[in-house]
C-alpha positions, 0 to 999 in steps of 0.5 A: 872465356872472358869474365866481368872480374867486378861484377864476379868480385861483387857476387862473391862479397854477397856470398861472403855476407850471405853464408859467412858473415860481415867481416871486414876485406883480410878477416878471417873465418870458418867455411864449410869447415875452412878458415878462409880469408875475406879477399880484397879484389886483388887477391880475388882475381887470381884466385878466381881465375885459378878456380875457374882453371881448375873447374875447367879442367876437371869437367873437361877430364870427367867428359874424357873419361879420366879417372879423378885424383882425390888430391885434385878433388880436395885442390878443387874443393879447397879452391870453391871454399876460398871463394865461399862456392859449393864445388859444382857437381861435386 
């Protein structure tokens, strides 16, 4: 799946400054009980297609029937909070 990378870097700014606060790109603060880092889009990118990945993967291995790990649910979860998302379906 092919993703528009600014228009994602966009929404996860107003994520940011909707649930987290203004801080400044490299800041850090708490979400959802994390200290995560706001990230400049260079660093968003990676991440995001990290997340996107993961995301992928579980849902494929729940539709298989798979059984989950807790450490690729605590990975998953780590992974959304990084990009101020909830985990979906979890």
């Amino acid at each position: 799946m092919i993703e528009d990378l600014p228009a994602r870097y966009h929404e996860y700014l107003e994520r940011f400054a909707s649930q987290v606060g203004k801080h400044d790109v490299g800041a850090f603060a708490k979400f959802s009980g994390k200290l995560i880092k706001k990230l400049s889009f260079e660093e968003f990118t990676p991440a995001f297609l990290e997340y996107q990945e993961l995301s992928d993967q579980y849902f494929e291995s729940i539709e298989r029937g798979d059984t989950i790990n807790d450490v690729v649910l605590r990975v998953l979860r780590d992974k959304a909070a990084s990009l101020v998302l909830a985990p979906p379906g979890l």
